[in-house]
C-alpha positions as CSV (number, residue, x, y, z in Angstrom):
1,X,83.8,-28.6,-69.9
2,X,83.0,-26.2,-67.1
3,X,83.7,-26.0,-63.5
4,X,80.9,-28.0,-61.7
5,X,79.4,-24.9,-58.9
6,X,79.1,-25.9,-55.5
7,X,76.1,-25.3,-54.0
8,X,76.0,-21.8,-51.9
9,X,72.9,-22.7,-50.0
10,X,74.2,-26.7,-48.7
11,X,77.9,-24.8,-48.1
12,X,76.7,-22.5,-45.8
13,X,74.3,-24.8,-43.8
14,X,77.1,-27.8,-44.0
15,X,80.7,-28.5,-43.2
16,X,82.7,-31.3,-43.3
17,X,85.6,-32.2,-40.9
18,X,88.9,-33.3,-41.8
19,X,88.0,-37.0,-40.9
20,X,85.4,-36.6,-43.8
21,X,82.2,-36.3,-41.2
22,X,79.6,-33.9,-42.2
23,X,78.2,-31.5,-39.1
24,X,75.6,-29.1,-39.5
25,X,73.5,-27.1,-36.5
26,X,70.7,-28.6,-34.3
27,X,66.9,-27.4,-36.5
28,X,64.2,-25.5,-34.1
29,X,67.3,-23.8,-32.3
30,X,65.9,-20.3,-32.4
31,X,62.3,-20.4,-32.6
32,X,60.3,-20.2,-29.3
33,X,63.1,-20.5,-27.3
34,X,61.5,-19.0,-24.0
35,X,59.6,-22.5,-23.5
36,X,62.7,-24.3,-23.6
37,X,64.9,-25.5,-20.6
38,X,68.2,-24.4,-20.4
39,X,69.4,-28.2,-21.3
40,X,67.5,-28.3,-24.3
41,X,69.2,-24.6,-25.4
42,X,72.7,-26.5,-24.3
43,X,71.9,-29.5,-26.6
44,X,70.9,-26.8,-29.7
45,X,74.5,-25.4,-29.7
46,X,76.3,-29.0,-30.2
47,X,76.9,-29.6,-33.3
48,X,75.0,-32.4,-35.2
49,X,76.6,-35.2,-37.4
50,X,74.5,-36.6,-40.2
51,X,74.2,-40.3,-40.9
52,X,76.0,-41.7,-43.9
53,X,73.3,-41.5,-46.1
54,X,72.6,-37.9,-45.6
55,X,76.6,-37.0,-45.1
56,X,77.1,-38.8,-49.0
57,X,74.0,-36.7,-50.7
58,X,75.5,-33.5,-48.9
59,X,78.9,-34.4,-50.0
60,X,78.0,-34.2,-53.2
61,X,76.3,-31.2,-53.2
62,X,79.3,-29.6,-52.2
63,X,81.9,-30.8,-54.9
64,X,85.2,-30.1,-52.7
């Protein structure tokens, strides 16, 4: 049987914490950023946890 590949693409956008959430970064964060305030820029660079459904299809994606 081979080794099941993760996917490269979901592992670089994706990564999961030790206490099994899955975080990825704010979408729309480097497009037309001139128009933005500076607290909407703030609120890009926190990173974003996904909702269970989402976090359980990106999990296994992954295959850790």
């Amino acid at each position: 049987m081979p080794k099941v590949k993760t996917r490269q693409i979901v592992a670089k956008r994706f990564k999961i914490t030790s206490s099994g959430k899955v975080i990825k970064r704010a979408q729309g964060s480097r497009h037309l950023r001139a128009k933005k305030s500076k607290k909407q820029i703030r609120r890009y660079n926190e990173p974003h946890v996904l909702g269970p459904k989402q976090a359980k299809l990106i999990k296994r994606l992954l295959h850790h």
